[in-house]
NUPATOR-381096 format. One record per residue (C-alpha): residue number from 1; x, y, z. Coordinates in steps of 0.1 Angstrom, whole numbers, plus 5000, padded with zeros to 4 digits. Layout:
REM NUPATOR-381096
+-----+------+-------+------+
| num | east | north |   up |
+-----+------+-------+------+
| NUM |    X |     Y |    Z |
...
+-----+------+-------+------+
//
This chain:
REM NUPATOR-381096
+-----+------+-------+------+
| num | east | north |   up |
+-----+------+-------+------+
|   1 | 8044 |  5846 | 0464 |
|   2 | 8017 |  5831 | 0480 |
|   3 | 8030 |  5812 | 0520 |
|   4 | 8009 |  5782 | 0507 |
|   5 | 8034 |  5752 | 0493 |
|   6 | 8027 |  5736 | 0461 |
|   7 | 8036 |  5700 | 0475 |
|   8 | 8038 |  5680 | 0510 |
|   9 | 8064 |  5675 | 0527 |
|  10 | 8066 |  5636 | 0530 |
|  11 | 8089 |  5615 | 0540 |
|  12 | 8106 |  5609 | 0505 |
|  13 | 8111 |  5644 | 0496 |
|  14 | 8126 |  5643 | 0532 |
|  15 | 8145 |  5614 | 0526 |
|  16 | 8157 |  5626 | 0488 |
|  17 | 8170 |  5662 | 0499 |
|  18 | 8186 |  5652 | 0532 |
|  19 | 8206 |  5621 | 0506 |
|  20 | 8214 |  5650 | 0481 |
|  21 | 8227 |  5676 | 0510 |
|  22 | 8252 |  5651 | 0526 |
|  23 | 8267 |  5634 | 0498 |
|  24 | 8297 |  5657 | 0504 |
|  25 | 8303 |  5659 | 0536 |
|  26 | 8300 |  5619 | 0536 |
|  27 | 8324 |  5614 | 0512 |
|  28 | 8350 |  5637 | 0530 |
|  29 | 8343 |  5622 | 0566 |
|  30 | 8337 |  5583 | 0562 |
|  31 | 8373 |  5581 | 0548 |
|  32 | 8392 |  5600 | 0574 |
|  33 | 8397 |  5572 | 0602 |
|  34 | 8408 |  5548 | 0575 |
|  35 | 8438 |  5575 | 0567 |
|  36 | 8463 |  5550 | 0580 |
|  37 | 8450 |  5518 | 0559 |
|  38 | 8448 |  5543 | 0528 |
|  39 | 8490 |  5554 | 0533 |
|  40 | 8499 |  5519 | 0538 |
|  41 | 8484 |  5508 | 0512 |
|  42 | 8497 |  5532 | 0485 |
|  43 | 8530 |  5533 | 0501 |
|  44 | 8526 |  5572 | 0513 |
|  45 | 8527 |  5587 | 0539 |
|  46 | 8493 |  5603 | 0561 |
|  47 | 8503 |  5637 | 0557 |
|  48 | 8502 |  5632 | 0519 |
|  49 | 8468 |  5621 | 0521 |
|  50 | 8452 |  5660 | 0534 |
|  51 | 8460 |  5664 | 0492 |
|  52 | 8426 |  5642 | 0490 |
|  53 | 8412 |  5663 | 0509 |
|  54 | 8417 |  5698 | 0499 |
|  55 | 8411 |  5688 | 0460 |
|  56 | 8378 |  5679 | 0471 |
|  57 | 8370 |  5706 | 0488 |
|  58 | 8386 |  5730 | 0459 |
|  59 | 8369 |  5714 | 0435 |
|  60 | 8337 |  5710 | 0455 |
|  61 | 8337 |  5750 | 0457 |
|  62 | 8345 |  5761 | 0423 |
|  63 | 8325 |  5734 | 0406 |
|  64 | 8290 |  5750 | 0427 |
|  65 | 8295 |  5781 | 0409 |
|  66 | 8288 |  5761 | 0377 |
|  67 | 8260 |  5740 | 0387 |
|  68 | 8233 |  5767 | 0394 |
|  69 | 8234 |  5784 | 0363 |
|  70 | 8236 |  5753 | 0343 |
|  71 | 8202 |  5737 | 0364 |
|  72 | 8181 |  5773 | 0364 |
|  73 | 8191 |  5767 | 0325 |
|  74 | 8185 |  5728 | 0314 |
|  75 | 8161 |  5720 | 0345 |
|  76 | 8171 |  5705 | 0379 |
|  77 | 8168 |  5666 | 0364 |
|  78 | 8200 |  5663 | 0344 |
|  79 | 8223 |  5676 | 0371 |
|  80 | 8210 |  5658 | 0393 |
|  81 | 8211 |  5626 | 0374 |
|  82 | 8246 |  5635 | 0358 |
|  83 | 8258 |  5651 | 0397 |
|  84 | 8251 |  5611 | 0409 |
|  85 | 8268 |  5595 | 0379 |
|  86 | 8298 |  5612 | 0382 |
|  87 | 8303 |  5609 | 0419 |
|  88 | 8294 |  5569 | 0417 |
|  89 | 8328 |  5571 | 0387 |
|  90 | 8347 |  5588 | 0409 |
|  91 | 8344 |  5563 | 0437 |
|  92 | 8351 |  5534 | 0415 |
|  93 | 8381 |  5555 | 0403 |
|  94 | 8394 |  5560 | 0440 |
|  95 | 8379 |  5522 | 0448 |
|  96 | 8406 |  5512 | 0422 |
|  97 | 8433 |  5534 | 0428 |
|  98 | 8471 |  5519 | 0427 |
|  99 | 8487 |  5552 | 0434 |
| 100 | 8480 |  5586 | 0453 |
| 101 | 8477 |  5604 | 0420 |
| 102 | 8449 |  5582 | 0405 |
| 103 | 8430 |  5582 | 0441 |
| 104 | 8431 |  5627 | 0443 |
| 105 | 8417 |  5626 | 0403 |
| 106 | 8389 |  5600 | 0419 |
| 107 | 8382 |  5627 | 0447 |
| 108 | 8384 |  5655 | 0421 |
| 109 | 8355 |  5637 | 0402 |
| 110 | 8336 |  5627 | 0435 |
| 111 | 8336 |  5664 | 0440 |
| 112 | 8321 |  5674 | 0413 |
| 113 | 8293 |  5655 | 0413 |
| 114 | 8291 |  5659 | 0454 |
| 115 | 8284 |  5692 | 0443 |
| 116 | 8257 |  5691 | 0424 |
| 117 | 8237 |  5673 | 0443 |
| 118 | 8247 |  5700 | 0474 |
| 119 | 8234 |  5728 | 0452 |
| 120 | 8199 |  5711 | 0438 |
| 121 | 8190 |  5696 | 0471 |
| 122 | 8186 |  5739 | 0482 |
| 123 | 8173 |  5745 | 0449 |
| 124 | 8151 |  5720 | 0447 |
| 125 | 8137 |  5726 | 0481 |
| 126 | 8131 |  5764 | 0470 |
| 127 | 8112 |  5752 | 0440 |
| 128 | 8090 |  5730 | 0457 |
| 129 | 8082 |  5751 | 0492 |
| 130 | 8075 |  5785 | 0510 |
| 131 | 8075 |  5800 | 0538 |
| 132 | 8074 |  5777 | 0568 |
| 133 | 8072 |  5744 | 0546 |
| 134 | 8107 |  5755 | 0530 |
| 135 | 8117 |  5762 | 0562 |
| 136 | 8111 |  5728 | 0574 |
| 137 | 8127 |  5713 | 0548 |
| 138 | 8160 |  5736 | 0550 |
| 139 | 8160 |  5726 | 0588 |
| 140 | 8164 |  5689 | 0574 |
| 141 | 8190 |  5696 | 0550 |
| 142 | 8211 |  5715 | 0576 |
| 143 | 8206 |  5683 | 0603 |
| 144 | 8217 |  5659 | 0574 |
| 145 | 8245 |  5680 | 0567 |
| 146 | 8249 |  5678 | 0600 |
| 147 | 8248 |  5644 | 0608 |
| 148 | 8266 |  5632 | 0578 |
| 149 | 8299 |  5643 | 0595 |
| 150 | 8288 |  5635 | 0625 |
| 151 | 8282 |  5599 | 0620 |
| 152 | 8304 |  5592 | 0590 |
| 153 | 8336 |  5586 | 0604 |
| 154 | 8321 |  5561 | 0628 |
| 155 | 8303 |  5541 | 0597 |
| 156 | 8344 |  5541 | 0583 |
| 157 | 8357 |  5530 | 0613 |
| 158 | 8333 |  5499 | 0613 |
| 159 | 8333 |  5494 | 0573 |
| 160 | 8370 |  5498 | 0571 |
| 161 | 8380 |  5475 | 0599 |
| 162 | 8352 |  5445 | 0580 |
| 163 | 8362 |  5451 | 0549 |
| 164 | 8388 |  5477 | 0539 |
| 165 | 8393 |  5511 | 0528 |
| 166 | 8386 |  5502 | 0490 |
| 167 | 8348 |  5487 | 0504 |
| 168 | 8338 |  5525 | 0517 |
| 169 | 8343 |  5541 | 0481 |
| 170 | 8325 |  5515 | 0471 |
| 171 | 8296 |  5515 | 0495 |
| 172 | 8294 |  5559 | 0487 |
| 173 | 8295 |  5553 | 0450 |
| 174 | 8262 |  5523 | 0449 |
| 175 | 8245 |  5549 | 0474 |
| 176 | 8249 |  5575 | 0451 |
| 177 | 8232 |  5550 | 0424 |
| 178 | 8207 |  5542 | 0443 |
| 179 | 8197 |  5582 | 0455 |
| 180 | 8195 |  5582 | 0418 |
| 181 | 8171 |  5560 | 0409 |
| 182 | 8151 |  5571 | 0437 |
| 183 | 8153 |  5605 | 0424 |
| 184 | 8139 |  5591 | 0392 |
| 185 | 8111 |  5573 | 0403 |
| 186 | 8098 |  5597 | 0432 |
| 187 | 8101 |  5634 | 0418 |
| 188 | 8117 |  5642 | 0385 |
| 189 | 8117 |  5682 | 0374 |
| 190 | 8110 |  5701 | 0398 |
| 191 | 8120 |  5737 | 0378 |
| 192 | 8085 |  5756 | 0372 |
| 193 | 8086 |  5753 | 0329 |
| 194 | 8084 |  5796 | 0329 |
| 195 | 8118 |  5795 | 0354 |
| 196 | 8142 |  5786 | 0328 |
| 197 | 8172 |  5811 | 0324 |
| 198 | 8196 |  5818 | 0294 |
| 199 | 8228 |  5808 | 0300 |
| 200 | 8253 |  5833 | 0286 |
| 201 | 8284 |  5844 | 0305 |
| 202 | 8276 |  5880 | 0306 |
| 203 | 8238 |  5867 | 0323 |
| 204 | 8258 |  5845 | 0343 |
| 205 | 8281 |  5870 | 0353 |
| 206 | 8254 |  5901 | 0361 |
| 207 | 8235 |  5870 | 0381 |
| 208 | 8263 |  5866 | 0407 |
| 209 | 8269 |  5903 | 0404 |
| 210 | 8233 |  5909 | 0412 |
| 211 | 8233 |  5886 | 0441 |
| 212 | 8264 |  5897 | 0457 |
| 213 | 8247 |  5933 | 0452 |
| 214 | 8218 |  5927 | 0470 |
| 215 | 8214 |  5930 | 0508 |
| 216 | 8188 |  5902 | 0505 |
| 217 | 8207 |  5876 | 0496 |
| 218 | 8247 |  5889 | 0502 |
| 219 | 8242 |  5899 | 0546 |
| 220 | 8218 |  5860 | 0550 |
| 221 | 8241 |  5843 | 0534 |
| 222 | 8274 |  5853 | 0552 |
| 223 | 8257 |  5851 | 0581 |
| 224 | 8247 |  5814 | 0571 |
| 225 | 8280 |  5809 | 0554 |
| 226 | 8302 |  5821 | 0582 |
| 227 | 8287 |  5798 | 0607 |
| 228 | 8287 |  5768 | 0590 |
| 229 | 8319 |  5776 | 0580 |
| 230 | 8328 |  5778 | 0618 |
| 231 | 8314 |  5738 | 0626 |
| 232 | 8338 |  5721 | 0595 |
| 233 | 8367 |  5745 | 0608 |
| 234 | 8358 |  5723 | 0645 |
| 235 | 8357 |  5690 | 0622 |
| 236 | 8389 |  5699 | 0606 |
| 237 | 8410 |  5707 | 0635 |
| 238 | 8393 |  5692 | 0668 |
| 239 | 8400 |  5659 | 0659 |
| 240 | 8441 |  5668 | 0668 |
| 241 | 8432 |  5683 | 0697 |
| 242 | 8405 |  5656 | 0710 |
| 243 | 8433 |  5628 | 0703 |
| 244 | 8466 |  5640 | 0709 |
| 245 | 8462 |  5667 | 0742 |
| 246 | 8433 |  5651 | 0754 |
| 247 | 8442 |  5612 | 0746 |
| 248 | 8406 |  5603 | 0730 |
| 249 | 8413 |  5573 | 0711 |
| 250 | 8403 |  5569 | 0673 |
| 251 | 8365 |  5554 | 0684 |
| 252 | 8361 |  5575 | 0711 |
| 253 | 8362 |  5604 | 0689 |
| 254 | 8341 |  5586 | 0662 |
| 255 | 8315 |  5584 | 0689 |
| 256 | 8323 |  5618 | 0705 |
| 257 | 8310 |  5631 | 0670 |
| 258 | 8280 |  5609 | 0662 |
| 259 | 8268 |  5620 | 0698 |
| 260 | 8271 |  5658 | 0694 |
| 261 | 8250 |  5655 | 0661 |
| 262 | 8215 |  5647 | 0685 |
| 263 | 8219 |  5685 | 0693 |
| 264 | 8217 |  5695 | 0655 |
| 265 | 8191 |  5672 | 0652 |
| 266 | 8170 |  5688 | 0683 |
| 267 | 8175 |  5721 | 0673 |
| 268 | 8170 |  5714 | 0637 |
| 269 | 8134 |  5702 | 0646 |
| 270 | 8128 |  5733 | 0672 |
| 271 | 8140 |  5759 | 0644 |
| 272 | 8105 |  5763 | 0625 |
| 273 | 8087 |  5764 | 0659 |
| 274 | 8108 |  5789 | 0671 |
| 275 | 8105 |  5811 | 0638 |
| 276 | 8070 |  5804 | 0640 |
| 277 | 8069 |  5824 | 0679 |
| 278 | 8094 |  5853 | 0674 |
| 279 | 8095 |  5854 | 0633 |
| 280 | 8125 |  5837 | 0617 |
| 281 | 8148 |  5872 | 0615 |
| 282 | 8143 |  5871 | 0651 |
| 283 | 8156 |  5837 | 0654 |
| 284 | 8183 |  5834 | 0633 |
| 285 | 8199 |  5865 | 0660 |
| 286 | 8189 |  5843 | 0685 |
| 287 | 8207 |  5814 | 0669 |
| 288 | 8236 |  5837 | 0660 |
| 289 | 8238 |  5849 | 0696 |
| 290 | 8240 |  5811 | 0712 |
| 291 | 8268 |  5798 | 0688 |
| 292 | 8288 |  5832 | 0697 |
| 293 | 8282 |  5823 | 0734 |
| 294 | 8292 |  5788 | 0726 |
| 295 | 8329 |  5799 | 0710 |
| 296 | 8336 |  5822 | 0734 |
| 297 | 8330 |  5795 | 0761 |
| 298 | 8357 |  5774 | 0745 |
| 299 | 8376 |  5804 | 0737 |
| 300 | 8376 |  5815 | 0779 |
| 301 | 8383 |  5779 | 0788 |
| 302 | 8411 |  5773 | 0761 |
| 303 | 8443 |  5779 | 0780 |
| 304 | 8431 |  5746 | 0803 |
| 305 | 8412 |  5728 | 0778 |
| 306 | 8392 |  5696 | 0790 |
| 307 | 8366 |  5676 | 0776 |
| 308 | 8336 |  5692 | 0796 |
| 309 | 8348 |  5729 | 0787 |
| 310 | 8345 |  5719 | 0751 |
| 311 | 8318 |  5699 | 0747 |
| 312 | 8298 |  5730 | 0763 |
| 313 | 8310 |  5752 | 0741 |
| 314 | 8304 |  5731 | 0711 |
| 315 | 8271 |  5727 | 0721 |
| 316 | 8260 |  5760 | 0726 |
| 317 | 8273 |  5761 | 0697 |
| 318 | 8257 |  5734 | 0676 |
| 319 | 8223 |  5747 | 0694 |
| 320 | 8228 |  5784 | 0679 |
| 321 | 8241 |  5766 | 0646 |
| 322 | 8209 |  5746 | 0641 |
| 323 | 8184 |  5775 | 0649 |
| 324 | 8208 |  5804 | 0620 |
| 325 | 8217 |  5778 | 0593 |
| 326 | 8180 |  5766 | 0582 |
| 327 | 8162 |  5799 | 0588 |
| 328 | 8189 |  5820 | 0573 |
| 329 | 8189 |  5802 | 0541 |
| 330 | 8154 |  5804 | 0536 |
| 331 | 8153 |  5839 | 0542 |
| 332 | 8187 |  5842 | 0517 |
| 333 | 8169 |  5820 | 0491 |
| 334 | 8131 |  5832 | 0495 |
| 335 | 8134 |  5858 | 0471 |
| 336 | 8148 |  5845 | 0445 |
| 337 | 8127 |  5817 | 0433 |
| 338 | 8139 |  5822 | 0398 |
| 339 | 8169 |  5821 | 0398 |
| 340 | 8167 |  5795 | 0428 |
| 341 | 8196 |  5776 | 0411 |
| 342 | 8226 |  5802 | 0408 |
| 343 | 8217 |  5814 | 0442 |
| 344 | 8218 |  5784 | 0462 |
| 345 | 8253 |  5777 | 0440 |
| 346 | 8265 |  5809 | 0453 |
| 347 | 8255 |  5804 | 0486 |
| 348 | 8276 |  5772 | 0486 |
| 349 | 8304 |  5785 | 0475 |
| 350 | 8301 |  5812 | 0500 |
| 351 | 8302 |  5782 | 0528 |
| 352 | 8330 |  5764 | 0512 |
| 353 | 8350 |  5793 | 0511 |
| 354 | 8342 |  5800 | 0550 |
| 355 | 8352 |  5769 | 0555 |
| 356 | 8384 |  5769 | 0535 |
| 357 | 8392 |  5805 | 0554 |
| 358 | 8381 |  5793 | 0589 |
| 359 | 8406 |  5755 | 0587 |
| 360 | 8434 |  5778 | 0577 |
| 361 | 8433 |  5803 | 0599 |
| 362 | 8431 |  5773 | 0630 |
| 363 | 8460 |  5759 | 0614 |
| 364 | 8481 |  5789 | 0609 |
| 365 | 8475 |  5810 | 0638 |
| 366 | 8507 |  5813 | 0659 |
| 367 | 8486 |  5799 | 0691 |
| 368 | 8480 |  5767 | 0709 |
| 369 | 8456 |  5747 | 0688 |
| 370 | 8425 |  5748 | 0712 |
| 371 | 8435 |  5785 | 0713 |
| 372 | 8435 |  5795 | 0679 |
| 373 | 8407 |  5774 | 0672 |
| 374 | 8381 |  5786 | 0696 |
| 375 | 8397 |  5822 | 0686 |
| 376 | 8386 |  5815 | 0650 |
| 377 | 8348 |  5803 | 0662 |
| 378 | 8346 |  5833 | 0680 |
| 379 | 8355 |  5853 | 0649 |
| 380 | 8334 |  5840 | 0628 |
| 381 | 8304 |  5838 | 0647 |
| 382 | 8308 |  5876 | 0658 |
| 383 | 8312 |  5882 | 0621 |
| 384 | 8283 |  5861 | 0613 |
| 385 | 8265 |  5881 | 0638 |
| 386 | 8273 |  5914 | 0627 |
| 387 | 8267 |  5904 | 0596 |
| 388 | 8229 |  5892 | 0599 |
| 389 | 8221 |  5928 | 0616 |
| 390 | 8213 |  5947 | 0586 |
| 391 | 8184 |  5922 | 0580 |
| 392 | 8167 |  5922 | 0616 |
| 393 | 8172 |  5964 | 0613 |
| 394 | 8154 |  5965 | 0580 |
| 395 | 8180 |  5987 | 0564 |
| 396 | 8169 |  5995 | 0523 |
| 397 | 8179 |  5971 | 0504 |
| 398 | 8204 |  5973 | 0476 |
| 399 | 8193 |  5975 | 0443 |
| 400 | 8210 |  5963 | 0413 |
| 401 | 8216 |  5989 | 0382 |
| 402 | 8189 |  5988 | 0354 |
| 403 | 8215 |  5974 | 0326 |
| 404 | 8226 |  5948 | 0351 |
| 405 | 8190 |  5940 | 0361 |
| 406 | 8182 |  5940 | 0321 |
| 407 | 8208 |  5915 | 0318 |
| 408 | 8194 |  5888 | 0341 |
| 409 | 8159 |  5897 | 0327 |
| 410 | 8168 |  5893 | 0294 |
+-----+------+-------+------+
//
């Protein structure tokens, strides 16, 4: 396929993938410093509320798997459209909520329209760009994703304390509305018309099979998916460590996030050059290296932890973070432009499930929590390392079997 990209990269297509790629994470993130409002107001308690939380993220993950065969079928437009619909009724649903019940089916919906739009925005990107272009735009999508925790829990701290908890489900759902109309009038299709796939289980089925099979997609994308697995596991678990052992109050932390985000942002935006000077394998080890060298700063410093010792870490880590995640997933999703849809769902649910592993683990580990969290980072990241190696060595790739390869064909 040809390094030339069939459209510019403007500021819209900028604007409308970066939208689409943090709807998720900011309708996880905006809600959690309003936590306390939320459990007063239904008459539960706070702990009950982390139920809101791991719906989403359960349905968030098994709904991606759904999304990417059902947009390389019926086109990109309709789940799009359909993805912002549903999340828009599912914050009115938790916007009304009266009980904890109603408020986890509101995230369950939110979810699965987050989703969607998480999938397409990678799809969409792959259908539109190559080569460096698509890398460009990937780096976006990673610094919105990014950002959106980053910043989100500062915009609910402010929204919450003006106008309730009720207001921010509110505010997510009309942005979601209005990222849909934009959609409309700015882009439309993007799907090539010859790109459509059948959608059969059994094709469905030998697609992921395929994928998983192949050392061109399976060793980028557990590479990618480790990592970013590694910065929500930090969301999910610094904020206990920040607040209670190092006393950071509830804005403090709000702005302690929003400020580590300018690091994602600078390295999202030196990512391309630096592909451009060593070639983006290259790159994505270097990435890979500095968030290693990141955890295991936290991880050496853990048994004193301050402020200083982890915000170095974390930004070593962030800095390796934003050079691997938008290089790697162009290299996972370059080769599969046609079936751009069901790999970048896979790929998502490869992150979620990182994720999902990686919050656990901190939680569970019999350890001090800066302890067993820097001890996950450093797992992951060596793992995400290791597991990015067969690509820079250039080891043959995997081939699928001819009747699985007949399947997708066919």
């Amino acid at each position: 396929m040809s390094s030339e990209s069939p459209r510019v990269l403007n500021g819209s297509i900028l604007f409308l993938l970066a939208g689409l790629a943090a709807m998720g994470s900011l309708a996880t993130n905006v809600i959690l410093p309003v936590f306390p409002g939320i459990s007063l107001s239904l008459g539960v308690e706070p702990r009950d509320l982390g139920l809101t939380l791991s719906s989403f993220f359960i349905a968030f993950a098994v709904g991606q798997l759904f999304v990417g065969p059902l947009a390389d079928r019926f086109g990109r437009k309709p789940l799009v459209v359909g993805g912002l619909v549903t999340f828009a009724a599912g914050s009115a649903l938790c916007a009304l909520s009266q009980t904890l019940e109603v408020l986890i089916i509101g995230r369950v919906v939110q979810a699965l329209g987050a989703c969607a739009a998480s999938v397409l925005a990678r799809a969409i990107a792959r259908d539109l760009f190559d080569g460096e272009a698509l890398a460009r735009a990937l780096a976006l999508i990673m610094i919105a994703m990014a950002a959106a925790p980053g910043f989100s829990p500062l915009v609910g701290t402010g929204l919450g304390a003006l106008l309730g908890w009720r207001f921010i489900f509110a505010a997510v759902g009309l942005f979601a509305l209005v990222l849909g109309i934009f959609y409309l009038r700015s882009m439309g299709e993007t799907q090539p018309s010859d790109a459509k796939q059948p959608l059969r289980l059994r094709t469905v089925l030998a697609g992921y099979g395929a994928l998983a099979c192949d050392r061109r997609f399976i060793y980028p994308a557990l590479s990618v998916s480790l990592t970013i697995g590694m910065l929500y596991t930090f969301f999910a678990t610094a904020p206990a460590i920040l607040i209670s052992e190092l006393g950071l109050t509830g804005l403090q932390l709000a702005l302690y996030f929003a400020a580590t985000v300018f690091i994602v942002f600078g390295a999202g935006f030196l990512a391309p050059r630096l592909a451009r000077k060593l070639g983006q394998a290259r790159a994505v080890m270097v990435g890979a290296l500095i968030a290693l060298s990141g955890s295991l700063v936290i991880l050496a410093l853990a048994a004193s932890p301050t402020l200083l010792s982890i915000t170095a870490g974390l930004g070593l880590f962030l800095l390796g973070m934003g050079f691997l995640n938008p290089l790697g997933t162009a290299i996972t999703l370059q080769p599969f432009a046609q079936n751009a849809g069901i790999a970048s769902s896979l790929l998502g649910f490869l992150q979620m499930a990182c994720a999902a592993i990686g919050a656990t683990a901190a939680s569970v580990l019999p350890l001090p929590p800066t302890t067993a969290l820097a001890a996950t980072m450093t797992a992951g990241s060596g793992l995400a390392l290791l597991a990015f190696i067969p690509v820079i060595v250039g080891l043959p790739r995997a081939r699928v079997s001819a009747a699985v390869a007949a399947d997708i064909n066919n």
